[in-house]
Steps between C-alpha positions, in 0.01 A plus 500: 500500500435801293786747498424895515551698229536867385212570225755694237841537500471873541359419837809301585719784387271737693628300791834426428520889538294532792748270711838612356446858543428617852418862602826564608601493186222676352577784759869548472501459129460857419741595770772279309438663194532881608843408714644291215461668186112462357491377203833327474467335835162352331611388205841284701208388736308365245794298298586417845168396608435327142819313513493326835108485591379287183769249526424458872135487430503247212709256750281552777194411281688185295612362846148549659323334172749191474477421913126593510542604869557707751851610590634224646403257238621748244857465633445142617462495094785727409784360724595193708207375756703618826604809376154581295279545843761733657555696220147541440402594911789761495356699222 
């Protein structure tokens, strides 16, 4: 069976975006900024941002490409078969 695919990988970045940012966020964003200190609150949210998104994102895409499932095979994959299923359904 054919697998679906995204047609460029600027489409799956497009999306990656679309999901991870809600409009909550979008919304209170500029609130943040003007109560914490404009530009230097942006620049720590960005290093911040930068620093613990892309590592998170790079080990949710590895473990979803070497399990080639959903979430409970991915953790079925990642840690012992009883525990995998579990961890998997709780997050």
């Amino acid at each position: 069976m054919q697998r679906e695919q995204f047609s460029s990988h600027f489409t799956t970045v497009l999306t990656m975006i679309g999901v991870s940012v809600g409009l909550g966020n979008v919304w209170r964003f500029p609130y943040m900024m003007g109560k914490y200190g404009g530009s230097a609150f942006l620049l720590i949210y960005i290093i911040f941002t930068v620093s613990l998104a892309i590592p998170a994102v790079i080990a949710e895409w590895t473990l979803a490409r070497e399990s080639r499932g959903g979430p409970l095979a991915a953790f079925r994959h990642a840690f012992s078969r009883p525990l995998g299923p579990v961890i998997g359904y709780l997050l």
